[in-house]
C-alpha atoms as an extended CHARMM CRD file, in Angstrom:
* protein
*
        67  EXT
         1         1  UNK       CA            -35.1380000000      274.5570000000      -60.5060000000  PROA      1               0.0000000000
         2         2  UNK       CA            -38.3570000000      275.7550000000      -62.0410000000  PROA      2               0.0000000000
         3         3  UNK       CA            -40.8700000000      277.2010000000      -59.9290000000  PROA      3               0.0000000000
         4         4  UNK       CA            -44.3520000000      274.9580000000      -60.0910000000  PROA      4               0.0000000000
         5         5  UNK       CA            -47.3310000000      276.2890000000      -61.6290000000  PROA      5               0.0000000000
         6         6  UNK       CA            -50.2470000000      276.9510000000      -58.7800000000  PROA      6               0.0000000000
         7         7  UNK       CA            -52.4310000000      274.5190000000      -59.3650000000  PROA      7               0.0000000000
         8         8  UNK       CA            -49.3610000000      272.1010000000      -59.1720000000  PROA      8               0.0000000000
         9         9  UNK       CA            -48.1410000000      273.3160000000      -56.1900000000  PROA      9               0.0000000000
        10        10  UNK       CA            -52.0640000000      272.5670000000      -54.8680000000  PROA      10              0.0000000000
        11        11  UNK       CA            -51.8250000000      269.2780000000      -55.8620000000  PROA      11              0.0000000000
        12        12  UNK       CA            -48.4960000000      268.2380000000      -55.0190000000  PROA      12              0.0000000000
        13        13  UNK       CA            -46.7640000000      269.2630000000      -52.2370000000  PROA      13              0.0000000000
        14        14  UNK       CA            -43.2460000000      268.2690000000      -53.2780000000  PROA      14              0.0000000000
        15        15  UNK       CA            -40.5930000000      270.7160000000      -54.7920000000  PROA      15              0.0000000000
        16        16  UNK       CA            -40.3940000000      268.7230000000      -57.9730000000  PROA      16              0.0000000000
        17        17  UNK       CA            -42.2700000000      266.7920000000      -60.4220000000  PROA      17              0.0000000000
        18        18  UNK       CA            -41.8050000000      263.8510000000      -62.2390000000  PROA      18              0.0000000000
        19        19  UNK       CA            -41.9860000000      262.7630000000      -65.6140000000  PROA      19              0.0000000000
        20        20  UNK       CA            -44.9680000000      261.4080000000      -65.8140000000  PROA      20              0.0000000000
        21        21  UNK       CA            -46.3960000000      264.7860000000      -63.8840000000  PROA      21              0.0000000000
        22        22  UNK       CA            -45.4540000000      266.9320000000      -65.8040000000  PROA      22              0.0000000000
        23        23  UNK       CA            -45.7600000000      265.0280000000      -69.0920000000  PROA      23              0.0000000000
        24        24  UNK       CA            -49.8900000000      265.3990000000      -67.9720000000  PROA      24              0.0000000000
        25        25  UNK       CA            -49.6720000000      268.7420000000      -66.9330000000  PROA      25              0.0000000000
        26        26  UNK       CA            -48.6690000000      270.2130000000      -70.3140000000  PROA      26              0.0000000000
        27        27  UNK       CA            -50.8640000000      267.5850000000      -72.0670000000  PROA      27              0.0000000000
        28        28  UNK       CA            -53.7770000000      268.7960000000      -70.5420000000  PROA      28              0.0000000000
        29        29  UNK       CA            -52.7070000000      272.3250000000      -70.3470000000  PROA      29              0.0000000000
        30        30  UNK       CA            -53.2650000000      272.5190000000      -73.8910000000  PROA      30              0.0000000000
        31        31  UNK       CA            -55.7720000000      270.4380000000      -74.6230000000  PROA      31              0.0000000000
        32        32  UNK       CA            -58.2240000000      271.3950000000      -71.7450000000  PROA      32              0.0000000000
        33        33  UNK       CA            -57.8830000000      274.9300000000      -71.8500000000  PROA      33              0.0000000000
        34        34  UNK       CA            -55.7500000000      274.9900000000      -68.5190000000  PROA      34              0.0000000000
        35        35  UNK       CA            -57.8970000000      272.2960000000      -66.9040000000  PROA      35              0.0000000000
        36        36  UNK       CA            -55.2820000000      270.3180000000      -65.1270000000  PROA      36              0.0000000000
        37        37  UNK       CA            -55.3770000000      266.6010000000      -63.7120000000  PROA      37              0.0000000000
        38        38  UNK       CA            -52.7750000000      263.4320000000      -63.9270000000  PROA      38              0.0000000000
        39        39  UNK       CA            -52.9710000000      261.1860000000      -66.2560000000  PROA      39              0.0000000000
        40        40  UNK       CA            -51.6920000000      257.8410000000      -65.0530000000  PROA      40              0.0000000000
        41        41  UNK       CA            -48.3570000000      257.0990000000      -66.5770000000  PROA      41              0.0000000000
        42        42  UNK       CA            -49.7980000000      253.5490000000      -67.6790000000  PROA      42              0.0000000000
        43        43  UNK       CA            -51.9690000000      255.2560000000      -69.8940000000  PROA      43              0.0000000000
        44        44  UNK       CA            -49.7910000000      256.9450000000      -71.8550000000  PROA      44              0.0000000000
        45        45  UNK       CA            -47.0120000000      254.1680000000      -72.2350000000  PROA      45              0.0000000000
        46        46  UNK       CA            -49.9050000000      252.2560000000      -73.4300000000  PROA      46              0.0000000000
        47        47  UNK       CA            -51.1800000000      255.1430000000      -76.1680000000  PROA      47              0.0000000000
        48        48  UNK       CA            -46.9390000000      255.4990000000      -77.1890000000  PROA      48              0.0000000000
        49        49  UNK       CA            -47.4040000000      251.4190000000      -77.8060000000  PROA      49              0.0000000000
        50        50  UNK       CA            -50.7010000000      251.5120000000      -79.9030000000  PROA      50              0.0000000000
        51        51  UNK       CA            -49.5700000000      254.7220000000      -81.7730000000  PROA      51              0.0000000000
        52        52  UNK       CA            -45.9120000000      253.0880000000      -82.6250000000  PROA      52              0.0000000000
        53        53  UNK       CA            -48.1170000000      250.0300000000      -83.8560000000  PROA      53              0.0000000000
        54        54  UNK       CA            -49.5450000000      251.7290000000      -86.2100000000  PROA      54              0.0000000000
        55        55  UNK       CA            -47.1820000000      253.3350000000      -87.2540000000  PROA      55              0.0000000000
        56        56  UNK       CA            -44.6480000000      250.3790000000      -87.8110000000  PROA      56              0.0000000000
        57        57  UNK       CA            -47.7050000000      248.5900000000      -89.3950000000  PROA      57              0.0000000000
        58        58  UNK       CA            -48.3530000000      251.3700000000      -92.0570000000  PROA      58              0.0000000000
        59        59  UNK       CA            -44.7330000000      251.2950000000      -92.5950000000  PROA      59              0.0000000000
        60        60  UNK       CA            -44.1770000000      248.0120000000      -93.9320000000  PROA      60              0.0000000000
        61        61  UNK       CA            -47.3330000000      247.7490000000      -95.5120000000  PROA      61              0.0000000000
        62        62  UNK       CA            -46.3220000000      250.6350000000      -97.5650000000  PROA      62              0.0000000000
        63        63  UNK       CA            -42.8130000000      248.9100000000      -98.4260000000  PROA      63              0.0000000000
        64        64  UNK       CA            -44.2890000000      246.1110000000      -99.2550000000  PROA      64              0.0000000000
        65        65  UNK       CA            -46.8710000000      247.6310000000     -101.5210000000  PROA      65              0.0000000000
        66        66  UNK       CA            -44.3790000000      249.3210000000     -103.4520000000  PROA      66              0.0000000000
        67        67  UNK       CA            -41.9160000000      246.0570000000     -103.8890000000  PROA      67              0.0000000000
């Protein structure tokens, strides 16, 4: 198993993380410039849903344009 970053291992005093963890942790890694904090896994089922929206929605109004 993967040793846990510091600021993890700060945070969250188990010997694992979980999807949703670490799924924020390397979000924000990058994107803040190592400022780390969870982001609530609600949120970002909700942002896959609204981005797959639009995305299915541009699709088939792209088919049907061309038909």
């Amino acid at each position: 198993m993967a040793t846990l970053p510091s600021a993890m291992n700060y945070w969250v005093k188990e010997s694992s993380l979980t999807g949703g963890q670490s799924l924020s942790y390397a979000t924000h890694y990058l994107i803040k410039q190592h400022i780390v904090f969870a982001i609530p896994d609600i949120l970002m089922l909700g942002s896959a849903i609204i981005v797959s929206k639009i995305a299915a929605l541009s699709i088939e109004f792209k088919l049907s344009k061309s038909q």
